[in-house]
C-alpha positions, 0 to 999 in steps of 0.5 A, a space after each residue: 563725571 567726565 567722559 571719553 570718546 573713543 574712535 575707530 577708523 572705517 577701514 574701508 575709508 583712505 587717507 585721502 577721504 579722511 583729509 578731505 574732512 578734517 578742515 571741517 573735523 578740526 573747526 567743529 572740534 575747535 569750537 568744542 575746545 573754545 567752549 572748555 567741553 573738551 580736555 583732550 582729544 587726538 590720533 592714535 601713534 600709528 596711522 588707522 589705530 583710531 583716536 580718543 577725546 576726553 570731555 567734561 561730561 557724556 552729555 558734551 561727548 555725545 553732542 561732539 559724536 552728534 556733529 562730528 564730520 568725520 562720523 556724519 561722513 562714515 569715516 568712523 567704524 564705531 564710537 565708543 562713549 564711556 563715563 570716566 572717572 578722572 582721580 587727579 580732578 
């Protein structure tokens, strides 16, 4: 069973900080991707709504929330995992 990530932004943090961040966010995640552990993942439309990923299975998606720079510097409010079933796999 897969499952999906979602994020929530602290609300507290600026741009700034989470720009600061993301060079290490995107090649922790581009390992991820390499690995085929992750299916799909990115922001929101609208700036501060948050973002999403899909991974193969919860296992993969919790390991990714474990090492994620953005939730190991408190840029993340809160992360919400939850198992999905995927009707087109």
């Amino acid at each position: 069973m897969k499952a999906v990530i979602f994020y929530e932004h602290a609300t507290d943090k600026t741009m700034d900080e989470f720009m600061a961040v993301f060079p290490r966010h995107e090649e922790f995640e581009a390992e991820f991707i390499k690995s085929g552990k992750v299916l799909g993942t990115g922001a929101f439309g609208n700036p501060g709504e948050g973002a999403m990923a899909i991974f193969v299975d919860k296992e993969a998606a919790e390991a990714f929330v474990n090492g994620d720079p953005f939730v190991q510097e408190g840029l993340i409010a809160k992360v919400t995992i939850r198992e999905w079933n995927d009707e087109l796999a």
